[in-house]
ZADO-1210 file (C-alpha; in nm, 4 decimals, padded with zeros to 6 digits):
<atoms>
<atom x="00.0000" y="00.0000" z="00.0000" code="UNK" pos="1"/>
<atom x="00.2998" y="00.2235" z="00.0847" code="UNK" pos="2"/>
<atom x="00.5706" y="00.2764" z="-00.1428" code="UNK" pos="3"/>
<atom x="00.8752" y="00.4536" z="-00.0898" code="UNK" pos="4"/>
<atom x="00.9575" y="00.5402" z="-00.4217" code="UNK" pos="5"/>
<atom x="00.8007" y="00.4776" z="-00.7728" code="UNK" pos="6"/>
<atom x="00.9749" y="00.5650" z="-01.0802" code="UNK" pos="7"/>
<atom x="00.8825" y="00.5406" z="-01.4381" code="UNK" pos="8"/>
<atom x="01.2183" y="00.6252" z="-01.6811" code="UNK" pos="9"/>
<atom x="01.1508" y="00.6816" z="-02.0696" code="UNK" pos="10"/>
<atom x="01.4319" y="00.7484" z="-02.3574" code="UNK" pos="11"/>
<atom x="01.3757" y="00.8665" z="-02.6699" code="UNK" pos="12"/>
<atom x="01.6587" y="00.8826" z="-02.9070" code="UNK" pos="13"/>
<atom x="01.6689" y="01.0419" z="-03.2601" code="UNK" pos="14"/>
<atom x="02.0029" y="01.0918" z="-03.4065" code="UNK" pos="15"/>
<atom x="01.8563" y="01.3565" z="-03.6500" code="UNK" pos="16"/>
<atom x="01.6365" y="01.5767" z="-03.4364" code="UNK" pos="17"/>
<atom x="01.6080" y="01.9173" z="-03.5444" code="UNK" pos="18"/>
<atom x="01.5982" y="02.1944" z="-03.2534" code="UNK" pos="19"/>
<atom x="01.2790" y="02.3238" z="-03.2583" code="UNK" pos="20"/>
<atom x="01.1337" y="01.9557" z="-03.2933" code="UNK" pos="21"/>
<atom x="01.3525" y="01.8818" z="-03.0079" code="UNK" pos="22"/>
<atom x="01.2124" y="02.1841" z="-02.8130" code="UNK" pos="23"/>
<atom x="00.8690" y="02.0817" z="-02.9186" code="UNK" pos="24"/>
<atom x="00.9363" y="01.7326" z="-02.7643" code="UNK" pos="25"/>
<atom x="01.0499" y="01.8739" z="-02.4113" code="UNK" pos="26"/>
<atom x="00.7607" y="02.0871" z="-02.3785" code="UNK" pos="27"/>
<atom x="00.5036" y="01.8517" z="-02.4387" code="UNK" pos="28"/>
<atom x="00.7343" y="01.5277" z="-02.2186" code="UNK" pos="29"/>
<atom x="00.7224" y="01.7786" z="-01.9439" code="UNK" pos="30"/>
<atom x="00.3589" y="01.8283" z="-01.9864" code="UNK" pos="31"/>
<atom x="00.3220" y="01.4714" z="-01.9303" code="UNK" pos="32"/>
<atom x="00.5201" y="01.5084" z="-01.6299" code="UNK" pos="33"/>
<atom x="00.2852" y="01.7332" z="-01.4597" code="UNK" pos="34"/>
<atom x="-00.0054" y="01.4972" z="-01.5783" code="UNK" pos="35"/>
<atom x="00.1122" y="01.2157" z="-01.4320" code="UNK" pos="36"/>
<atom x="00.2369" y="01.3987" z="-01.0963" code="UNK" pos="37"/>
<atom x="-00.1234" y="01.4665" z="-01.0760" code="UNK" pos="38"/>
<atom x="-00.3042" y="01.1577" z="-01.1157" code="UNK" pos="39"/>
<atom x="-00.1102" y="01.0555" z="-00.8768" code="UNK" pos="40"/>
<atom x="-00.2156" y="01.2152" z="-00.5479" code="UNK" pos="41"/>
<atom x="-00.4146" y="00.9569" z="-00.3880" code="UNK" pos="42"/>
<atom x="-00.0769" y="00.7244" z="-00.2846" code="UNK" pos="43"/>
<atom x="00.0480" y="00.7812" z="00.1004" code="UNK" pos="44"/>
<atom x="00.3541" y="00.8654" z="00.1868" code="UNK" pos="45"/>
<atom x="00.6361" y="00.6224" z="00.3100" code="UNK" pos="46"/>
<atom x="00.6368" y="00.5864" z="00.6516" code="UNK" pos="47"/>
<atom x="00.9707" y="00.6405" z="00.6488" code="UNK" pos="48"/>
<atom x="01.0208" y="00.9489" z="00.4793" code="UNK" pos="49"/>
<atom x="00.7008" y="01.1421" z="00.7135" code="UNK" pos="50"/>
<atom x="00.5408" y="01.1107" z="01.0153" code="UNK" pos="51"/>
<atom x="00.2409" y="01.3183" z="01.1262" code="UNK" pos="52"/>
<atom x="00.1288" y="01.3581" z="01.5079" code="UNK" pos="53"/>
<atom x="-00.1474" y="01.3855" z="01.5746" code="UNK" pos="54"/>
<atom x="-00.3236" y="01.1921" z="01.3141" code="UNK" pos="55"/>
<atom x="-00.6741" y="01.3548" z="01.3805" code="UNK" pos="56"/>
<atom x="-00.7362" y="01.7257" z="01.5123" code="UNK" pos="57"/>
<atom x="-01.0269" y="01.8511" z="01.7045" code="UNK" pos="58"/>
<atom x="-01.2078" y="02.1796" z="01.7996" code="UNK" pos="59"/>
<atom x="-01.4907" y="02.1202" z="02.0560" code="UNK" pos="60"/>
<atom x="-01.5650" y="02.3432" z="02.3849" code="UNK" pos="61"/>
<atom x="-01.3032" y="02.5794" z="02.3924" code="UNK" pos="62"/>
<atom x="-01.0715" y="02.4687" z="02.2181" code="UNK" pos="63"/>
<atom x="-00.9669" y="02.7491" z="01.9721" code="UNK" pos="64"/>
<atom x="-00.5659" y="02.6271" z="01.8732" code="UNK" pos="65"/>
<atom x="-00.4275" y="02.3179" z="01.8025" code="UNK" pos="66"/>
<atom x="-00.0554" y="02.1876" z="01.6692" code="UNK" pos="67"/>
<atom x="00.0226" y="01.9058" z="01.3972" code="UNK" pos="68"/>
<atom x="00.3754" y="01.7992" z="01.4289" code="UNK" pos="69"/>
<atom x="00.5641" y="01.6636" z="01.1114" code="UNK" pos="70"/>
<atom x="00.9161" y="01.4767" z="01.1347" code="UNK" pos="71"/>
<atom x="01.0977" y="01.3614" z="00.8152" code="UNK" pos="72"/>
<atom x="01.2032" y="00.9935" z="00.8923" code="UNK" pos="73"/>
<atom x="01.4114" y="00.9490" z="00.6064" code="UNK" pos="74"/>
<atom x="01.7314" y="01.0161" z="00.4926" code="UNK" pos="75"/>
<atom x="01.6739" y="01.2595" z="00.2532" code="UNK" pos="76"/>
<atom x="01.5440" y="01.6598" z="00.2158" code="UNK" pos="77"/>
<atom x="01.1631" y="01.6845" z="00.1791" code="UNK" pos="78"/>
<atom x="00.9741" y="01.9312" z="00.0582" code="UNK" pos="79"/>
<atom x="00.5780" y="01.9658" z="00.1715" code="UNK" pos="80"/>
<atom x="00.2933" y="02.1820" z="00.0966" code="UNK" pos="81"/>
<atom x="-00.0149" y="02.1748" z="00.3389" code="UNK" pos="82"/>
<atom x="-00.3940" y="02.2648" z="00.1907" code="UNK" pos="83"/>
<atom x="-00.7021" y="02.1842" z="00.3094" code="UNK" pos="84"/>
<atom x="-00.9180" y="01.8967" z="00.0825" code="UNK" pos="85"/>
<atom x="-01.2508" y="01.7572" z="00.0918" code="UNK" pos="86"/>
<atom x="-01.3138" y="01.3905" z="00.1397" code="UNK" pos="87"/>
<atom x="-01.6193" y="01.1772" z="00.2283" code="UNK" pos="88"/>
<atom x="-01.6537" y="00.8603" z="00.3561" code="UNK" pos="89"/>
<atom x="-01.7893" y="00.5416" z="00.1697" code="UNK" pos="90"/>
<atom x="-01.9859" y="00.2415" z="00.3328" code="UNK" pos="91"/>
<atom x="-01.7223" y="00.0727" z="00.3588" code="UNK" pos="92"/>
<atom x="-01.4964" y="00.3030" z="00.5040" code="UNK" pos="93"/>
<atom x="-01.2636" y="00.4453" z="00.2555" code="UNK" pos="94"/>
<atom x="-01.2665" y="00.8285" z="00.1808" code="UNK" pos="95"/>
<atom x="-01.3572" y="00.9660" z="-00.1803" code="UNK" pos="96"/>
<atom x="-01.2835" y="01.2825" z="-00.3211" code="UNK" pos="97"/>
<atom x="-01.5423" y="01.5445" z="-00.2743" code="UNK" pos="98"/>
<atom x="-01.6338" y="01.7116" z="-00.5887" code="UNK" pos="99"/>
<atom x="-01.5207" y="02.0987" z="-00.6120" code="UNK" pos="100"/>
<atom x="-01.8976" y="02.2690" z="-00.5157" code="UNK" pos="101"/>
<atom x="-02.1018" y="01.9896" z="-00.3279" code="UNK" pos="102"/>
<atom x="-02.2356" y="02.1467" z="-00.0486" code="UNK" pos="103"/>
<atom x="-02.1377" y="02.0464" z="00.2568" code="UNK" pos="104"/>
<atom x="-01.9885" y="02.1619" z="00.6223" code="UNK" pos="105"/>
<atom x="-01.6558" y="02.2046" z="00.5844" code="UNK" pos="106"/>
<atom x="-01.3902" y="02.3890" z="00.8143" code="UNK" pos="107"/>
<atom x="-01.1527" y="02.5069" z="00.5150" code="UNK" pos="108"/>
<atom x="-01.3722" y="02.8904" z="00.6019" code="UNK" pos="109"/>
<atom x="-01.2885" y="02.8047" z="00.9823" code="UNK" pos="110"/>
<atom x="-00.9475" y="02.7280" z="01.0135" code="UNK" pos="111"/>
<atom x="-00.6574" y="02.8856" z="00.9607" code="UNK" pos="112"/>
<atom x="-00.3338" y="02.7115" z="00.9593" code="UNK" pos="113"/>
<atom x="00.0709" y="02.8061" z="00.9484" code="UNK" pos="114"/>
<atom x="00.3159" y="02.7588" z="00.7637" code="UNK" pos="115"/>
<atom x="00.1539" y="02.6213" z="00.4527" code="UNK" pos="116"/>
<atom x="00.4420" y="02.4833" z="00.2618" code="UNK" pos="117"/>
<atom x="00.7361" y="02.3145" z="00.4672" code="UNK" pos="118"/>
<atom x="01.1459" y="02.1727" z="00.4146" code="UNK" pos="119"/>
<atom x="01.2397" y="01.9165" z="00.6271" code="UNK" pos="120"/>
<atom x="01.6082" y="01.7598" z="00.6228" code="UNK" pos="121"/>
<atom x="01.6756" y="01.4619" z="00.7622" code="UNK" pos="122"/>
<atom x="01.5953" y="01.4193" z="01.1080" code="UNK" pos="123"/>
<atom x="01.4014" y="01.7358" z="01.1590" code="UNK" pos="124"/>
<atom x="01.0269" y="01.8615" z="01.2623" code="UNK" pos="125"/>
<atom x="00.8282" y="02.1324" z="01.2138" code="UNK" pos="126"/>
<atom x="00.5259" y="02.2773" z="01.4153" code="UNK" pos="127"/>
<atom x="00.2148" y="02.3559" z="01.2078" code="UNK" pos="128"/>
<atom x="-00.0526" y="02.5848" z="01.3884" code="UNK" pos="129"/>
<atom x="-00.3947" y="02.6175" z="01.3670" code="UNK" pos="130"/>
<atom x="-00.5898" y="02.8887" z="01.4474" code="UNK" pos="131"/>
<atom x="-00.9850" y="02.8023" z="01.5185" code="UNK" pos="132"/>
<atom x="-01.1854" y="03.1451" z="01.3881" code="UNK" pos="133"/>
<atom x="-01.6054" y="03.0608" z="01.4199" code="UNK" pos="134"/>
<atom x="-01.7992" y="03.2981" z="01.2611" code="UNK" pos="135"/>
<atom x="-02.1328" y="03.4327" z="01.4680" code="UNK" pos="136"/>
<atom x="-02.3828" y="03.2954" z="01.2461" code="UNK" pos="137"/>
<atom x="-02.2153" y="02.9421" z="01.2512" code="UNK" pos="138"/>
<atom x="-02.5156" y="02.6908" z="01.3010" code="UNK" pos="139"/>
<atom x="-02.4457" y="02.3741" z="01.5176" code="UNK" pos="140"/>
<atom x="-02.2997" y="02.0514" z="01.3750" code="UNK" pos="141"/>
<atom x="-02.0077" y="01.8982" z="01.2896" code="UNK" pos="142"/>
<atom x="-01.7531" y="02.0543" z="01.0739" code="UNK" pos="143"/>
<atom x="-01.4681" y="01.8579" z="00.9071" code="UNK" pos="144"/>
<atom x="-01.2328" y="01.8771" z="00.6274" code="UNK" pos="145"/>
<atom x="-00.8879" y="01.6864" z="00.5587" code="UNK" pos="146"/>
<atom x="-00.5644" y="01.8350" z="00.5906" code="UNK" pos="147"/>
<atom x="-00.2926" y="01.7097" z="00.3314" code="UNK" pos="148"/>
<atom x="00.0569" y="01.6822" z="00.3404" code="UNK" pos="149"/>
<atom x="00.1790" y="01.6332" z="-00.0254" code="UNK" pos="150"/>
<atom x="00.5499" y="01.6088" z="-00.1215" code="UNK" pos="151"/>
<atom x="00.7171" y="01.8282" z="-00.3599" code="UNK" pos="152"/>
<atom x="00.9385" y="01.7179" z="-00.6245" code="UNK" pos="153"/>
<atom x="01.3097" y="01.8239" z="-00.6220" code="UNK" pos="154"/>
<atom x="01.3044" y="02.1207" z="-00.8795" code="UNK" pos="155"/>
<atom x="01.6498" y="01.9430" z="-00.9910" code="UNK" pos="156"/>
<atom x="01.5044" y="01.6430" z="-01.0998" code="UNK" pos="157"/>
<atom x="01.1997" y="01.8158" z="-01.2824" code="UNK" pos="158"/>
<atom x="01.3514" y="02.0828" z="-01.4441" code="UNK" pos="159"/>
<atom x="01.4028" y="02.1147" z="-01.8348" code="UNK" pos="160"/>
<atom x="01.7657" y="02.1639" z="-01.8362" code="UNK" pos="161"/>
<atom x="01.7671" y="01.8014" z="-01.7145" code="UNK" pos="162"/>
<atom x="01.5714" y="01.6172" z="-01.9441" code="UNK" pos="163"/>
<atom x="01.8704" y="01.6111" z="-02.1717" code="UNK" pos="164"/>
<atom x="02.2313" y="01.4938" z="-02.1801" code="UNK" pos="165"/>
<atom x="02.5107" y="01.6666" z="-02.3113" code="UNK" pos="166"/>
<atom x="02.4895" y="01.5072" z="-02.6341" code="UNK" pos="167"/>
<atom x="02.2117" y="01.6694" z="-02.7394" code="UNK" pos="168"/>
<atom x="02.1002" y="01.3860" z="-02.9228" code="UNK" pos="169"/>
<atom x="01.9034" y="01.1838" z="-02.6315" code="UNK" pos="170"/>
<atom x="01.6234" y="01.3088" z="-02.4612" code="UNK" pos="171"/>
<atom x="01.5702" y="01.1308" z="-02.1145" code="UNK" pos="172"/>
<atom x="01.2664" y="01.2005" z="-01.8467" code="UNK" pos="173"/>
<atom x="01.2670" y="01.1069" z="-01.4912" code="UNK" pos="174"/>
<atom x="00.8576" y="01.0509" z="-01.3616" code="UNK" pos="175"/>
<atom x="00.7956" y="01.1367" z="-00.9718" code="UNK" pos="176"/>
<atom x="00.4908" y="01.1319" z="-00.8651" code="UNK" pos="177"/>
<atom x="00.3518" y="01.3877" z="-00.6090" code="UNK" pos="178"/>
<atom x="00.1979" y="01.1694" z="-00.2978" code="UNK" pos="179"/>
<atom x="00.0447" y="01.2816" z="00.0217" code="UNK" pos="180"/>
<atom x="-00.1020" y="01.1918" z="00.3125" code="UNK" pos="181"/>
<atom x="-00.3986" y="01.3704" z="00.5449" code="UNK" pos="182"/>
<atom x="-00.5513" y="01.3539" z="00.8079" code="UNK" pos="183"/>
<atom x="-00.9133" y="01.4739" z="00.9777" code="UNK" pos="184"/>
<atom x="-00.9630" y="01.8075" z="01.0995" code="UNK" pos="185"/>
<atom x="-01.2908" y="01.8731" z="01.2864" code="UNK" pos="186"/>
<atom x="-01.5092" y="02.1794" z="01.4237" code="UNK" pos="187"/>
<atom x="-01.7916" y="02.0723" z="01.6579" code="UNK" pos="188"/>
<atom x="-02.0398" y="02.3341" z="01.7683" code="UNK" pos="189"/>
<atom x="-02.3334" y="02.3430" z="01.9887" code="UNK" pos="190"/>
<atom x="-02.4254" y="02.0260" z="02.1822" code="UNK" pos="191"/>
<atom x="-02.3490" y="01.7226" z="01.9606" code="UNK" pos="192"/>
<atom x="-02.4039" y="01.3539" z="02.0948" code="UNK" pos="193"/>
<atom x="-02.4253" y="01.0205" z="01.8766" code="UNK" pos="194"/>
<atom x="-02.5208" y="00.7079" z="01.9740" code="UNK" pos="195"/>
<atom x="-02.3828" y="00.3252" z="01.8055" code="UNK" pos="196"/>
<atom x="-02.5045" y="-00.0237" z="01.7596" code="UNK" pos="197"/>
<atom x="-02.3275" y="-00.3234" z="01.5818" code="UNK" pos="198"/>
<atom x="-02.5690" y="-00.5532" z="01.3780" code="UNK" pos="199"/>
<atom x="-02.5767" y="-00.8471" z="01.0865" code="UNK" pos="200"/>
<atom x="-02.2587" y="-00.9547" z="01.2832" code="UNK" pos="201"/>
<atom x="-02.1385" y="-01.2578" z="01.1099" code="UNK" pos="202"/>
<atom x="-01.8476" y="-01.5286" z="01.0412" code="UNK" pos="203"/>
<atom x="-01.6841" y="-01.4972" z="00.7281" code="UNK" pos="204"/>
<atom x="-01.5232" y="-01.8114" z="00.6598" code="UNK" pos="205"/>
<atom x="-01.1686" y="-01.7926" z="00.4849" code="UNK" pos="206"/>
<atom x="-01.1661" y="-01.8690" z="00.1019" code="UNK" pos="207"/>
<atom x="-00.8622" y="-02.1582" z="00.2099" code="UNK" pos="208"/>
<atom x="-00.6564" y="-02.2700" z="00.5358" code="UNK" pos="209"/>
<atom x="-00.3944" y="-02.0197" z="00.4984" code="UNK" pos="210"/>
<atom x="-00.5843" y="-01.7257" z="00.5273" code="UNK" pos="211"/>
<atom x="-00.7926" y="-01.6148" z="00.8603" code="UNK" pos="212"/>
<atom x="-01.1366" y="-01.5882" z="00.9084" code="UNK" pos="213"/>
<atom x="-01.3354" y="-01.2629" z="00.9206" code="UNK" pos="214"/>
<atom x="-01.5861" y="-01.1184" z="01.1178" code="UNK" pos="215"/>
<atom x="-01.8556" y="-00.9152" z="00.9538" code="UNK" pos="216"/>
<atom x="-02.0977" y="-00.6495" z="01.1416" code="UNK" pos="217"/>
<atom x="-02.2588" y="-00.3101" z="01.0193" code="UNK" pos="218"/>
<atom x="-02.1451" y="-00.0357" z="01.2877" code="UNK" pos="219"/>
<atom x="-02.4530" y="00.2468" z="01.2612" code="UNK" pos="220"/>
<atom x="-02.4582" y="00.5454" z="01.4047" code="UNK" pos="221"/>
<atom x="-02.7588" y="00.7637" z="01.5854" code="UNK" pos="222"/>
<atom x="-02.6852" y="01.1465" z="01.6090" code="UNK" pos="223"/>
<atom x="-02.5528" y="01.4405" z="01.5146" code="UNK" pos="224"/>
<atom x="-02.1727" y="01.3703" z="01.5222" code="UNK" pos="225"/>
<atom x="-01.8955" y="01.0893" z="01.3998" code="UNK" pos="226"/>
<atom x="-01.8250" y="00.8155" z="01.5804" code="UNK" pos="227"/>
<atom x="-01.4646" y="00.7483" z="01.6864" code="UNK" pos="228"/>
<atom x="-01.3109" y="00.4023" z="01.8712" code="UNK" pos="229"/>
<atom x="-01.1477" y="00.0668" z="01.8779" code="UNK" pos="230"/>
<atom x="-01.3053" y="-00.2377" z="01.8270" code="UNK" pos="231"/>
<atom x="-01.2222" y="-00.5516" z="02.0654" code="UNK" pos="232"/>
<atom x="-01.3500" y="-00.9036" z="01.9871" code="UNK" pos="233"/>
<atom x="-01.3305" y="-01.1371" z="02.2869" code="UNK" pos="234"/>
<atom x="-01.3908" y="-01.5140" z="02.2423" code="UNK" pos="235"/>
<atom x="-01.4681" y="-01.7387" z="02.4859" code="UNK" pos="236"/>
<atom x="-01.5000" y="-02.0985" z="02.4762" code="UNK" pos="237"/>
<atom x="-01.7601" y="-02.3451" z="02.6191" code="UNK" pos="238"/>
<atom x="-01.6399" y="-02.3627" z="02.9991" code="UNK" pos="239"/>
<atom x="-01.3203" y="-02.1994" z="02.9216" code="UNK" pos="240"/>
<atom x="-01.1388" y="-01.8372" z="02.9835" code="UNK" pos="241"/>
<atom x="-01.2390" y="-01.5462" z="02.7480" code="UNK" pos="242"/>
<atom x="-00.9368" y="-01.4405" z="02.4722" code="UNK" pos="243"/>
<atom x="-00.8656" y="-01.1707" z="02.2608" code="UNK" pos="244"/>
<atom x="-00.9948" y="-01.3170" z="01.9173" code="UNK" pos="245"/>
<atom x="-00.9238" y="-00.9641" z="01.7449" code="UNK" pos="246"/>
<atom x="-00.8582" y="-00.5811" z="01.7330" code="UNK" pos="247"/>
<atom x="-00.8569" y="-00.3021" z="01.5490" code="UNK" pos="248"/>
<atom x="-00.7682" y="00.0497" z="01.6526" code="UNK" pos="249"/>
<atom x="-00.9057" y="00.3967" z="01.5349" code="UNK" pos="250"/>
<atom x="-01.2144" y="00.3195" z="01.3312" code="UNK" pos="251"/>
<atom x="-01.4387" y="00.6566" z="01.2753" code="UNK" pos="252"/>
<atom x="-01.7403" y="00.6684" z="01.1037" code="UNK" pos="253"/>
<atom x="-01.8157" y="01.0156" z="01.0108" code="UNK" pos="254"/>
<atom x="-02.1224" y="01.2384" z="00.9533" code="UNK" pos="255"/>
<atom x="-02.3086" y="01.2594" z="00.7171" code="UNK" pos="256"/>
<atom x="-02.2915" y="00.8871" z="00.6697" code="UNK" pos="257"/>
<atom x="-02.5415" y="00.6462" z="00.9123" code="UNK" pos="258"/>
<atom x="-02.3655" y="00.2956" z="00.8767" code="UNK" pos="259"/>
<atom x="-02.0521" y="00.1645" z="00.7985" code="UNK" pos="260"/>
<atom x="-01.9518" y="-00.1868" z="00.6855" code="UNK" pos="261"/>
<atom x="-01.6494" y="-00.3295" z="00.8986" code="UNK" pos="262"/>
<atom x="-01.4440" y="-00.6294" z="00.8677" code="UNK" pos="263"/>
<atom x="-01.2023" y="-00.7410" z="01.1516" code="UNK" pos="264"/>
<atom x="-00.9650" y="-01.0570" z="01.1047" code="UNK" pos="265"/>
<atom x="-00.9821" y="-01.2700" z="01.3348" code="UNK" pos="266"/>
<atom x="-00.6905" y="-01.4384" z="01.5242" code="UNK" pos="267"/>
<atom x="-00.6860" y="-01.6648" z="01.7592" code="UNK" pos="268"/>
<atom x="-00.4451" y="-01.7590" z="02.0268" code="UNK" pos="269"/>
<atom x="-00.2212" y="-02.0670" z="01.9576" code="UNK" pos="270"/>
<atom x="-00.4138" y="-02.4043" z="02.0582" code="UNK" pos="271"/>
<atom x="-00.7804" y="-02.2079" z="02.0451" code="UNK" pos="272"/>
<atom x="-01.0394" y="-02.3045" z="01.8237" code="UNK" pos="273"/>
<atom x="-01.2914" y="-02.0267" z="01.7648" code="UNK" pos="274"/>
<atom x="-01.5416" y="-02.2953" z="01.7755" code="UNK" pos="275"/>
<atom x="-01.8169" y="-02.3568" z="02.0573" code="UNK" pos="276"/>
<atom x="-01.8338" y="-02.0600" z="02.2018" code="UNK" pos="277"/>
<atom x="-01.8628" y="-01.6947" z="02.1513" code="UNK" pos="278"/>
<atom x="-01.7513" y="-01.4267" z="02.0308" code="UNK" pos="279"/>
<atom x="-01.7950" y="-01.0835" z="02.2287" code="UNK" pos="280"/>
<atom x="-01.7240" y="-00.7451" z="02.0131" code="UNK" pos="281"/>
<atom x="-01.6695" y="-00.4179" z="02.1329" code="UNK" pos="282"/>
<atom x="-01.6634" y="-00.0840" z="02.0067" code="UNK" pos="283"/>
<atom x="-01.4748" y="00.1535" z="02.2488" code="UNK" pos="284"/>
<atom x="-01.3921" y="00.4942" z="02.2460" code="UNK" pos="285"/>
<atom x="-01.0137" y="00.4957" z="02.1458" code="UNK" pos="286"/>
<atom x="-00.7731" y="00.4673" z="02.4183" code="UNK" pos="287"/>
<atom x="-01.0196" y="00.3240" z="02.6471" code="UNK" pos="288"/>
<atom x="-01.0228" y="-00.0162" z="02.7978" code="UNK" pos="289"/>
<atom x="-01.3007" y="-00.3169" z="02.7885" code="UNK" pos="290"/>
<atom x="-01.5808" y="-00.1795" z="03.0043" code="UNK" pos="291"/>
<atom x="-01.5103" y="00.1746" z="02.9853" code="UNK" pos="292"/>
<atom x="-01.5916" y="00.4617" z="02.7333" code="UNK" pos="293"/>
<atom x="-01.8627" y="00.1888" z="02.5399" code="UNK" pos="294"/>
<atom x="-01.9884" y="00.3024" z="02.2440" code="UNK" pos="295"/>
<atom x="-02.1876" y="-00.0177" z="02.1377" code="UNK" pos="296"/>
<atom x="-02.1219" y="-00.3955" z="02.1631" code="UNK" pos="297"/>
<atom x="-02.2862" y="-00.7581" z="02.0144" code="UNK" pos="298"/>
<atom x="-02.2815" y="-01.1160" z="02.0146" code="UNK" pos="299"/>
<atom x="-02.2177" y="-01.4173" z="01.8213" code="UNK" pos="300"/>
<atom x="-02.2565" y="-01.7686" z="01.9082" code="UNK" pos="301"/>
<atom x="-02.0155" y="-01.9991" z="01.6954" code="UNK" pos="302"/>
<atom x="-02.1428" y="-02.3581" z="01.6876" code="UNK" pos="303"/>
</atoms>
């Protein structure tokens, strides 16, 4: 899912280029560049070249400031510029670019945010601040866009001096893509609570014997604001002790959507079955433990 770098090389060699052709060429191969840099937006960055903390931001209460704290991981320069992009959520839990005009409560108009593009050598972090600005007429709800982090190409390796060698004859392009990586940003104002419930909670049994088994539920939601935890699925056997079966950490579902379709792999401990017994799932709110901070919860008996 993460790669750290992808590069696509193309040569083009003509031995009797003229040199407007030739200047025709490099315009239009750099063109192609910048096409390419774009369609490719949607890959994350290596974990190793940027890390972002915290991975989610909130304004609620008083809250009016917040910090996002990037550190370049790797062992080269980066280059980053921070905007702010729209993204909604799908059933099953992936985000999916909002289309430039759909309405929609966003905090882009709320938010202000510094600096906006950033270098990082090796080793290094930088601070960015936000600044939380509600207007008077701002009606209650929950407000939430996506801040990105996108890399910047070195200008070295784009520029059009370097797309040829000193021979004049050979024409050579180097492809980088641009990739990024963001995370939540929300505004909640007024009095917001949501409610949860797990249902159609099911086995899914693996396609062969080297791959686990899945559980299947439906996590809905009941409210006026997303929904934000870790799930925890407990199995305990006929007249034995209760084990941790599975787990999965930081699942939101967001507003405006109702339901969301969740599947957890599940894991048991060496020398357990999951078979006569059942399985106990949780949805907590993150960071809590079993017990505490319960959003909603269900059942399964396995025969």
């Amino acid at each position: 899912m993460i790669t750290r770098d992808l590069f696509l090389h193309c040569t083009w060699l003509h031995p009797r280029l003229g040199l407007n052709n030739r200047s025709i060429s490099i315009l239009l191969l750099a063109g192609l560049l910048l096409i390419i840099q774009s369609l490719l937006t949607q890959h994350a960055f290596a974990a190793s070249e940027l890390m972002v903390s915290p991975t989610r931001v909130i304004f609620e209460d008083r809250t009016r400031s917040a910090t996002v704290t990037l550190a370049n991981t790797g062992d080269a320069t980066g280059r980053y510029r921070i905007t702010f992009i729209q993204r909604q959520m799908t059933e099953s839990g992936k985000l999916a670019e909002v289309k430039e005009g759909t309405p929609g409560k966003y905090v882009d108009d709320l938010v202000r945010f510094s600096p906006r593009e950033v270098t990082l050598p090796p080793g290094q972090s930088q601070v960015v601040r936000l600044l939380l600005r509600k207007k008077s007429s701002l009606q209650d709800g929950e407000y939430r866009s996506h801040m990105l982090f996108q890399s910047l190409p070195d200008p070295n390796a784009t520029s059009i001096q370097t797309l040829t060698d000193k021979s004049g004859d050979t024409l050579q392009v180097q492809l980088i893509p641009i990739v990024g990586i963001s995370i939540p940003v929300i505004v909640r104002q007024g009095s917001l609570q949501a409610t949860g419930s797990l249902s159609n909670i099911q086995l899914q049994p693996a396609k062969d014997s080297k791959q686990p088994a899945k559980l299947g539920l439906t996590l809905k939601r009941d409210g006026n604001r997303s929904l934000y935890g870790d799930f925890r699925v407990m199995f305990t056997p006929d007249g034995g002790k209760p084990v941790m079966a599975a787990q999965a950490n930081g699942l939101a579902l967001y507003t405006p959507n109702t339901q969301r379709k969740v599947s957890l792999t599940l894991q048991a401990p060496a020398g357990v079955q999951l078979k006569r017994g059942e399985l106990h799932v949780t949805y907590l709110e993150s960071g809590q433990d079993a017990g505490s901070g319960l959003i909603a919860e269900g059942r399964l008996r396995l025969p």
